[in-house]
N, C-alpha and C positions, 0 to 999 in steps of 0.2 A: 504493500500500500504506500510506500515512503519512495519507490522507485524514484520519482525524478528527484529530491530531495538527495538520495546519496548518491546517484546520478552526477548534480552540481557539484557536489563533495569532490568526487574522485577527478571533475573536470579540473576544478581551480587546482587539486593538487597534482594534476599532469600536467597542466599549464607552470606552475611553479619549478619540477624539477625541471622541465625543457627550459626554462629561461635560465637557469642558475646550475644546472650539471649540464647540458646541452644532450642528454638523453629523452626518449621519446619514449611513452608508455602507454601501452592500450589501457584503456578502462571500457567500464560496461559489465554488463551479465558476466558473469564465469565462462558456460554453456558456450557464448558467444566468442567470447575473446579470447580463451585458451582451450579450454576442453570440459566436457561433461565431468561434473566429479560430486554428482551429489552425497550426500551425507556429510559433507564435508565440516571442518570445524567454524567453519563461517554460518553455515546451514545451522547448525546444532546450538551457535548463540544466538542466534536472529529468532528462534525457536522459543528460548527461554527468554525472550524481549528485549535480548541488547539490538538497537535500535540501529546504531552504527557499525554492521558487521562486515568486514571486507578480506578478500584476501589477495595477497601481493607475492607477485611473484617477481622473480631475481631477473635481473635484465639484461639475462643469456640471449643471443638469437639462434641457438639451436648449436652452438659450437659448445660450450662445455656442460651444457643441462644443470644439475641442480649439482655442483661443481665447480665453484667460480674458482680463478685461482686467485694466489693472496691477494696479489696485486688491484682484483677488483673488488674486494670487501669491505674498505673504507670508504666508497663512492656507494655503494650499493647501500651500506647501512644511512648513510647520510642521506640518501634519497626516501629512506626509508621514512628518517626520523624527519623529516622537513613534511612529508603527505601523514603521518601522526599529528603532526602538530599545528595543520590546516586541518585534519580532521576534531582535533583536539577546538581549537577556537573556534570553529562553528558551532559545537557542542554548548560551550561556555556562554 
């Protein structure tokens, strides 16, 4: 029911890593944007009513899978923590 609401959510926060890591990240449906995976831990809070349930995946394009090596784990958690923390001040 909140679809376009966390919709805008994941926008602004694709919008922010692109401008400030100069990485591109799909958002959307799961189903849609990476693959079918229901039951998943996103599914199972959004279930018990957390409102804002999303899940994020690593910004592999199919070269190391869920594998990054060291070198991209400081960029990756940083994008991470920057779409938490758009996610975080909408909430607020």
């Amino acid at each position: 029911p909140n679809h376009n609401e966390l919709f805008e959510v994941v926008k602004e926060a694709s919008t922010k890593i692109r401008r400030y890591y100069r990485n591109n990240y799909k958002y959307g449906p799961g189903a849609k944007t990476i693959y079918l995976a229901p039951g998943g831990s996103d599914d199972w809070a959004y279930n018990l009513g957390i409102k804002y349930s999303f899940t994020f995946e690593l910004q592999d394009r199919g070269r190391y899978g869920f594998l990054l090596p060291p070198s991209f784990i400081p960029q990756a958690c940083n994008e991470a923590l920057l779409a938490t923390k758009v996610t975080a001040l909408h909430v607020i």
